[in-house]
C-alpha positions as CSV (number, residue, x, y, z in Angstrom):
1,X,-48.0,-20.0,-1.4
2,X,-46.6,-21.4,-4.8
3,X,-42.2,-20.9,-4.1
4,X,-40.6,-18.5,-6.4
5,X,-37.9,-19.0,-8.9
6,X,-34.8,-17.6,-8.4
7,X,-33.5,-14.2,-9.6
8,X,-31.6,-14.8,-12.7
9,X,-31.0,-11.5,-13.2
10,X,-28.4,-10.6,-10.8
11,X,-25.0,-12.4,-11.4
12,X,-22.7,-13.0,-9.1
13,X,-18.7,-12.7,-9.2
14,X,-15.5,-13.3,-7.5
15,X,-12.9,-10.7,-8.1
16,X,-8.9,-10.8,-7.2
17,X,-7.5,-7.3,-7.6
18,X,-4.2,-6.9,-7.4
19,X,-2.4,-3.5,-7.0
20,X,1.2,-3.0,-7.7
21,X,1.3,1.1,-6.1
22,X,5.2,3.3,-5.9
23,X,5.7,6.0,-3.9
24,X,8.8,8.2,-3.6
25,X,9.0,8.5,0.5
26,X,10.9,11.4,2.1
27,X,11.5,10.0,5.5
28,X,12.3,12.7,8.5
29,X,13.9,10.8,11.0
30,X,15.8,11.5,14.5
31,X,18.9,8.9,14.7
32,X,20.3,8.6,18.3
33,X,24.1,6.5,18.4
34,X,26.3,5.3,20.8
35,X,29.7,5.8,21.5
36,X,32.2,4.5,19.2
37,X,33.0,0.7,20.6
38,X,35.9,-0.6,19.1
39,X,35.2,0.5,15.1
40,X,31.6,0.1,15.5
41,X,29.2,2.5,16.4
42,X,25.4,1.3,17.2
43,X,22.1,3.6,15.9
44,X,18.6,3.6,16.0
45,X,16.4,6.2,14.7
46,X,12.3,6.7,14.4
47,X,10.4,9.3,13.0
48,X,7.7,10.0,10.1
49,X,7.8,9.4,6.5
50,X,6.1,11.1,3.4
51,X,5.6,9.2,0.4
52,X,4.7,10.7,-2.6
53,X,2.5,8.5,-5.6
54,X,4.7,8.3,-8.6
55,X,2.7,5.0,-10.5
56,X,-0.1,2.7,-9.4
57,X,-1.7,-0.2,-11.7
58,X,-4.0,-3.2,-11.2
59,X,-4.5,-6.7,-12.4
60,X,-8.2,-8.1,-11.7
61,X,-10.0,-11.1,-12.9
62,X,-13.6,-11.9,-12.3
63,X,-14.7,-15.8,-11.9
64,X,-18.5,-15.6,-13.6
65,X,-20.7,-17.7,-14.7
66,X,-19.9,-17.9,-18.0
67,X,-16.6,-17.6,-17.8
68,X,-13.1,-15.9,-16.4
69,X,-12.4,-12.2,-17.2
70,X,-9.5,-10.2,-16.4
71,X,-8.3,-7.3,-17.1
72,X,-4.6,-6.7,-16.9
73,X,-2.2,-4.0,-16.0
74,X,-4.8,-1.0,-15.5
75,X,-3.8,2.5,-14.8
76,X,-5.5,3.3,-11.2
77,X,-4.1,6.8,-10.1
78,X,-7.3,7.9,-9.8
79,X,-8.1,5.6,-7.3
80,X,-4.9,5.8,-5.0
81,X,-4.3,8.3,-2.6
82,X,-1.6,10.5,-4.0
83,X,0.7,10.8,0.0
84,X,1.1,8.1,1.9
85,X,2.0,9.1,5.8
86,X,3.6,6.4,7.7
87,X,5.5,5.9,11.5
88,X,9.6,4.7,10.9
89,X,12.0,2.6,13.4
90,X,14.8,0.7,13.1
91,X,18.3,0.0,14.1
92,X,22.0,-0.5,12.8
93,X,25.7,-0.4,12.9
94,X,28.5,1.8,11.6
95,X,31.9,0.4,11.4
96,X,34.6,2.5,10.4
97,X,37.0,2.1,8.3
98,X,39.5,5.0,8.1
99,X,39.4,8.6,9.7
100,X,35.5,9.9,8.7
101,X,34.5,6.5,6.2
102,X,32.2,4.4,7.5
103,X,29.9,0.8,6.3
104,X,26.3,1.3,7.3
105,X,23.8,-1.2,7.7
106,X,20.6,-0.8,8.8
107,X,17.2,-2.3,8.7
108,X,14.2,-0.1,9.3
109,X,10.5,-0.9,9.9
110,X,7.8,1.9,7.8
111,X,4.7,0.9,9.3
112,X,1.9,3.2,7.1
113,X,-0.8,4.8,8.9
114,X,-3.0,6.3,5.9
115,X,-5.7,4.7,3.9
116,X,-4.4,4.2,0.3
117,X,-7.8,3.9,-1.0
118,X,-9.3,7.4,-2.9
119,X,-12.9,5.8,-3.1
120,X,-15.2,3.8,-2.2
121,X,-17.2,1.2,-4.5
122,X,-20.7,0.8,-5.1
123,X,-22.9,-2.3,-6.0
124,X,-23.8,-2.7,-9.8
125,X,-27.0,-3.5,-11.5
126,X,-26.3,-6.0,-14.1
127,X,-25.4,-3.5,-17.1
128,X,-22.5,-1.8,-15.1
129,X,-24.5,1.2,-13.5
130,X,-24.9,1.8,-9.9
131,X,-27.6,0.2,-8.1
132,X,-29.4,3.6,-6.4
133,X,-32.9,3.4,-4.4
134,X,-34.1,6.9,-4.0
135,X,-31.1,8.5,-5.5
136,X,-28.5,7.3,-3.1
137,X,-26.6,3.9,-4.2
138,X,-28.0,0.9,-2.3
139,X,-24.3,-0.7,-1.2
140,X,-21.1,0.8,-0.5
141,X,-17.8,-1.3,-0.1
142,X,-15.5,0.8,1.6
143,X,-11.8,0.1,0.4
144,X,-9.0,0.3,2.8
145,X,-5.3,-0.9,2.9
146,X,-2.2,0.2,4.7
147,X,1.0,-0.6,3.4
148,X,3.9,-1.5,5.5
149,X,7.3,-2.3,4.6
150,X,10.9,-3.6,6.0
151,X,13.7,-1.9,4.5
152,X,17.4,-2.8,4.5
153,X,20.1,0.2,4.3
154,X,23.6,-0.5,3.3
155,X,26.0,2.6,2.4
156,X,29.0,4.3,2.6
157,X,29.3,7.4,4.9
158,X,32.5,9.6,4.3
């Protein structure tokens, strides 16, 4: 048995995505407090959030072979999922200032709980088109990402 050459039709890459996804999030919260203690009165809340996808972009570069290509500031709302669900808590302090006016601070931990991936990719022959066997494609990379976020609240209640 004679070895074989390598397949030099197949090239490989190294690709670096990176996503850059805004969502407008309706959070529905239930806030318990304490009893006012000196000025200050102490919170925490935790509930459920919506987010709804306003804009979502990418910036990718391939290392190949021959060379570096990227491709920058794509539009990828296809690609996102267009609500994001996610699980709120956090904590803070009201101090007030005079009759009903208060300073809030707060700082609040959205820990997402939906996949913000659409799709799922497929392996590529060397011309760009899915690699199929029998009709079905031969490699599927599933895509998934939860985002998660600390927030810090500062306001004026009156």
């Amino acid at each position: 048995v004679s070895p074989t050459a390598p397949d030099t039709s197949i090239s490989q890459a190294i690709n670096t995505s990176e996503y850059s996804i805004r969502y407008v999030t309706i959070p529905l919260t239930i806030k318990m407090k304490t009893n006012e203690i000196g000025y200050s009165t102490y919170f925490a809340n935790f509930g459920i959030s919506t987010g709804l996808r306003v804009k979502s972009r990418k910036n990718e570069s391939f290392a190949l072979a021959s060379g570096d290509l990227t491709n920058e500031n794509v539009d990828v709302l296809a690609d996102i999922s267009p609500i994001r669900i996610g699980m709120v808590i956090g904590g803070g302090v009201e101090y007030n200032f005079h009759g009903k006016t208060a300073l809030v601070a707060g700082l609040s931990f959205n820990n997402g709980v939906t996949n913000i991936f659409k799709k799922n990719y497929h392996e590529l022959n060397s011309d760009g088109t899915v690699a199929l066997l029998n009709g079905t494609p031969i490699s599927t990379i599933k895509q998934k990402a939860i985002s998660n976020y600390i927030s810090l609240d500062i306001g004026i209640m009156f």
